[in-house]
N, C-alpha and C positions, 0 to 999 in steps of 0.2 A: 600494126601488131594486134590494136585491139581486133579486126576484121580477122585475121587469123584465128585465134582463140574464138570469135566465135563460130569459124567454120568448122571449127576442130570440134567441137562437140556432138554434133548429129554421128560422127563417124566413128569417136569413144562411144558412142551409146550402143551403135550396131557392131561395135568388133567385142563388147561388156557381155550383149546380151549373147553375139559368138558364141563366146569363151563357155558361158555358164550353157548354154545350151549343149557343146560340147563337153563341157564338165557331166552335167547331167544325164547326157545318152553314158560317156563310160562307166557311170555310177551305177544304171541299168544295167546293160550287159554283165558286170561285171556282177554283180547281185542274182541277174540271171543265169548265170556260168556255175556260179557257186553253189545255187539254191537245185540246179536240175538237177542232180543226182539224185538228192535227197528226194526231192518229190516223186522222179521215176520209180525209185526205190519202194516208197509208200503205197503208190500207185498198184506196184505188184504184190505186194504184199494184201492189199484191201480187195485185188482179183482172186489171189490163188484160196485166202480167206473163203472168199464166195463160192468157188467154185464148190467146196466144202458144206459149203451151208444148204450149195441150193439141191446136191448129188449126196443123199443122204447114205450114210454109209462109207464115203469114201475117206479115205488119207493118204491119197496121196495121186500125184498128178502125172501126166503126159500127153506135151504140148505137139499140137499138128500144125504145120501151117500150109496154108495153098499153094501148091508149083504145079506148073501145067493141069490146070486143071483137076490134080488130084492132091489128095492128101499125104503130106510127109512127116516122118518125124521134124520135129525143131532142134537143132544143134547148140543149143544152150550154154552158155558160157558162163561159166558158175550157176549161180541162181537166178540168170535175168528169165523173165517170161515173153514173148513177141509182141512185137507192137503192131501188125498187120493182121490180116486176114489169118485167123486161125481157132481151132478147137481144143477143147483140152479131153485126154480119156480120162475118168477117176476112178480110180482104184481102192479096194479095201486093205485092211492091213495083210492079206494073203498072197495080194496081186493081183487076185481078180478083178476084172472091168463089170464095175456096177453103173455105167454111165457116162456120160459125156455132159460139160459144160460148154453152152454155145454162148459165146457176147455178139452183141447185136445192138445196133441203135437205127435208130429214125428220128423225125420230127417229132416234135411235142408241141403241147399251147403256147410255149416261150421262146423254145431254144430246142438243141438238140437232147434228145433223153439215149443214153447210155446204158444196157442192162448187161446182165447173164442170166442164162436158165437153164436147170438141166433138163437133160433127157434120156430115158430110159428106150434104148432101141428093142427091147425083147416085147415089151407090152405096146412101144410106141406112146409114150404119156410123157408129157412135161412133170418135171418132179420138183420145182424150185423156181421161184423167179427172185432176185434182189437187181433194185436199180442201184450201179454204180456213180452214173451223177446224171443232176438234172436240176436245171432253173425255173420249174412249174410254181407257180403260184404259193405263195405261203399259206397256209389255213385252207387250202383249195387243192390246187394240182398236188400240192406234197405228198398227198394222203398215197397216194399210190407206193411212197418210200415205205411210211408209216399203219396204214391203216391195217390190222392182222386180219380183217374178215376179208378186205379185198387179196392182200398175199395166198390167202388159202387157197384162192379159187386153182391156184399156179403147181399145187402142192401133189395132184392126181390129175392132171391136165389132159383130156385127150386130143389128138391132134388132126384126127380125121372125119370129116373133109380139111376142115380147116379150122383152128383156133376164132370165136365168133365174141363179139359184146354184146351183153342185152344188155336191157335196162336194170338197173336196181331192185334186186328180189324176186328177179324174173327167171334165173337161170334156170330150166328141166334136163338138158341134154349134158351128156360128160365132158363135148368142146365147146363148152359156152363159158362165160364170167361172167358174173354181176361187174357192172360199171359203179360207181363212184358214185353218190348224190351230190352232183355239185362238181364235179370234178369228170364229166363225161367223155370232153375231149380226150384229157390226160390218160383215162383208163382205156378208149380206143386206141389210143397212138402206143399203149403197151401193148394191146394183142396185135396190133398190126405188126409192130417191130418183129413179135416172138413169128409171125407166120413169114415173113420176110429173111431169117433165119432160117425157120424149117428150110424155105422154100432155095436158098444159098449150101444149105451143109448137107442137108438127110439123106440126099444121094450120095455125096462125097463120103459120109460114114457110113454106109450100107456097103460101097465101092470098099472102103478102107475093112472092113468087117470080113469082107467075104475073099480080100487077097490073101497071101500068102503072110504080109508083114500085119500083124495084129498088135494091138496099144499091149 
């Protein structure tokens, strides 16, 4: 008997720690079941926000998203916004189309960096940049969320040839940015994103512009 009880323990301990390990996954799921609406929710809400911020003059939006290679409206079910491949027109309180917000991401120093930026197709200028999210460096890479002398550079942006980084206090030409001090990478990996964007949508909205179906 005593032999028994003590075999019997190794095999309470692995069906104990089972149980809690299963306990524990449905505690997630079920925490994450609950909790994703809300944060989808949030999510659009802190997008359609930006798009506002960065398309000066707009209130109000219309979402595109990529099908065959072209741009379509987004068929939206209540107020959700798309979670793919997509553009937004923004509009003033008239209706007029003052712009487009483009989201776009790439790499960063850390992790993946997330933005929007708008764009003015009449003059061809970026008119706005905010990053959505990103895990760059605290005191360092952040500054790109935070710093307002580097946001400006984003605010009359021109995009031809191509969006360029120079160094710190060096910028002459209308598609350059000053970089960061101290935050180089980070401020590259922002104009890269924004031309990796142009270089995915500007045809697509030109294409979208010049059909028949206009934002």
């Amino acid at each position: 008997m005593a032999s028994d009880k003590k075999g019997a323990g190794p095999f309470r301990l692995i069906a104990t720690l089972g149980l809690a390990g299963l306990f524990s996954g449905l505690v997630l799921v079920t925490v994450y079941l609950a909790t994703q609406p809300l944060i989808l929710e949030n999510q659009a809400k802190a997008l359609e926000a930006a798009i506002y911020q960065v398309v000066p003059g707009s209130e109000t939006r219309k979402a595109y998203v990529v099908e065959d290679g072209k741009l379509v409206p987004f068929n939206a079910q209540g107020n959700n916004l798309p979670s793919g491949d997509a553009v937004f027109a923004a509009l003033d309180a008239q209706g007029k189309l003052v712009g487009f917000g483009i989201p776009s991401e790439g790499a960063g120093f850390q992790d993946t960096i997330k933005l929007i930026y708008g764009y003015n197709p009449e003059n061809k200028r970026v008119t706005g940049m905010q990053v959505l999210e990103s895990r760059e460096t605290p005191g360092l890479g952040d500054k790109i969320i935070k710093d307002l002398n580097f946001l400006s550079n984003f605010e009359n942006l021109a995009i031809e040839p191509e969006v360029v980084s120079v160094a710190a206090g060096s910028k002459k030409n209308e598609n350059e940015v000053d970089s960061i001090s101290g935050a180089t990478i980070s401020s590259k990996a922002i104009v890269k994103i924004i031309n990796s964007g142009n270089s995915k949508y500007l045809s697509l909205i030109s294409a979208l512009m010049e059909s028949e179906e206009k934002p």
